[in-house]
Wavefront OBJ file of the C-alpha trace (Angstrom):
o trace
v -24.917 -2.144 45.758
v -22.417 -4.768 43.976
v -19.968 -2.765 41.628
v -17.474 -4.879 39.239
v -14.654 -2.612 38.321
v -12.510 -4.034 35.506
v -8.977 -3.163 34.821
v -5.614 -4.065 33.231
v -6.861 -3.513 29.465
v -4.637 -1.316 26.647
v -2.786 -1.679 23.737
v -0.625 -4.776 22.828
v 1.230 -6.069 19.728
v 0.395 -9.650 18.533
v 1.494 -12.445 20.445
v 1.950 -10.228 23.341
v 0.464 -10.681 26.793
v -2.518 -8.636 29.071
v -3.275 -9.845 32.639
v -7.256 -8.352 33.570
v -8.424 -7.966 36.641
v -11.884 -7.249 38.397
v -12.698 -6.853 41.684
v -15.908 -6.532 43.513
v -17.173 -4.306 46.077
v -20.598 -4.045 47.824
v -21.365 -7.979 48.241
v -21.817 -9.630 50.984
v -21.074 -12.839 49.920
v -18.928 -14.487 47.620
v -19.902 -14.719 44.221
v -20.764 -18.342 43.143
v -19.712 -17.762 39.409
v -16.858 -14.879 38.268
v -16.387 -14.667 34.863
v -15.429 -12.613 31.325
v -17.088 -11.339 28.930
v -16.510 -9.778 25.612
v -17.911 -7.447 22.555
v -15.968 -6.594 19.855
v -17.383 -3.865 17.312
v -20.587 -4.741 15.797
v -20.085 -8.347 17.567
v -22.902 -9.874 20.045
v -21.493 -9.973 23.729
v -19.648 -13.710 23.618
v -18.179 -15.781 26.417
v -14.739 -16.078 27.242
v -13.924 -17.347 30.090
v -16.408 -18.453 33.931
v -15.033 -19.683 36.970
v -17.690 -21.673 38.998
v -16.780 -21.631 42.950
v -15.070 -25.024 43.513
v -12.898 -25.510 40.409
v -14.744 -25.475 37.534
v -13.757 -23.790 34.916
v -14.992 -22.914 31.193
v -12.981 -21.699 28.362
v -14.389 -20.379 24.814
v -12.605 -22.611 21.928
v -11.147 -19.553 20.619
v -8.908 -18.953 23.965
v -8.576 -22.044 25.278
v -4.726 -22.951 25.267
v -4.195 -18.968 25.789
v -6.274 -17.498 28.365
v -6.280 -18.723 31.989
v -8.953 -17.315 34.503
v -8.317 -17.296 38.092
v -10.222 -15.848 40.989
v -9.790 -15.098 44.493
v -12.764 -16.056 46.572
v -11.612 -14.128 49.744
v -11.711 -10.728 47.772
v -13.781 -10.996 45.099
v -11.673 -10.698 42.603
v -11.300 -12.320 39.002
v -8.418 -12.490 36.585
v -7.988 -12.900 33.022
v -4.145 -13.858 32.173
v -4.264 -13.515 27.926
v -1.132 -14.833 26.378
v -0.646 -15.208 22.549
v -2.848 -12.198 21.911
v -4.153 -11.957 18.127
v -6.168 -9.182 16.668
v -9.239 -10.929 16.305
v -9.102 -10.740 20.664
v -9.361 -7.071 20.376
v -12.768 -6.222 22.128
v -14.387 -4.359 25.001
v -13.634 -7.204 28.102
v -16.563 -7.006 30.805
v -16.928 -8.989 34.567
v -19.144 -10.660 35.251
v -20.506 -12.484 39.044
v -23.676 -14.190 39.929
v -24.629 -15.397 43.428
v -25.632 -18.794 43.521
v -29.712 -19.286 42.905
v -29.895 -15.576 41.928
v -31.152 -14.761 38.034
v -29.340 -11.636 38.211
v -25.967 -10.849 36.654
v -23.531 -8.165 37.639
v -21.748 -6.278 35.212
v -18.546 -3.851 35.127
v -18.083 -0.974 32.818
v -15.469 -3.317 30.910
v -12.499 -2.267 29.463
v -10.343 -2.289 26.175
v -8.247 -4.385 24.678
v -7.180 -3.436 21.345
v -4.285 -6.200 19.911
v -2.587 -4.440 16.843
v 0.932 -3.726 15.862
l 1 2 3 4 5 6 7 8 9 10 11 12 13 14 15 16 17 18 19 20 21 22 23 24 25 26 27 28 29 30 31 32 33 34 35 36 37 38 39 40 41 42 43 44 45 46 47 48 49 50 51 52 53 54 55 56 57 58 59 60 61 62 63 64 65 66 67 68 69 70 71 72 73 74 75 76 77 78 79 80 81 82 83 84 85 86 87 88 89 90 91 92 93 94 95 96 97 98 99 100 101 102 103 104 105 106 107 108 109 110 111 112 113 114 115 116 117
């Protein structure tokens, strides 16, 4: 049973920095794609950020030049470094992993990052 346990999320002024982090348990395998997720209220879950196994990586518009993902393929684990934080970031933040030819997506519980002063 794969479990994605987010972490790192809280409160943060604007401007100020948050460093996620999610790490799997349960797979055998490494993931093929790692990525994050987000819902703000009364938003539709959007992309932020999906690191494809061997280097590829995809930004949304909104974070790109402030959020940098990195993963480590040995654990299973995926980070979300957010710099420059603004209001308009503050959402629930979920993981996400796929294996590679496998339809199904994995999620975590996510976690909260509210950006206010």
């Amino acid at each position: 049973q794969v479990q994605l346990v987010e972490s790192g999320g809280g409160l943060v002024q604007p401007g100020g920095s948050l460093r996620l982090s999610c790490a799997a348990s349960g797979g055998i395998f490494s993931f093929y794609a790692m990525g994050w997720y987000r819902q703000a209220p009364g938003k539709e879950r959007e992309l932020v950020a999906t690191s494809i196994r061997g280097g590829l990586l995809n930004y949304a518009d909104s974070v790109k030049g402030r959020f940098t993902i990195s993963r480590d393929n040995a654990e299973n684990t995926v980070y979300l470094q957010m710099n420059s934080l603004k209001p308009e970031d503050t959402a629930v933040y979920y993981c996400n992993a796929r294996y590679y030819n496998d339809p199904r997506n994995y999620w975590g519980k996510g976690t909260l990052v509210t950006v206010s002063s």
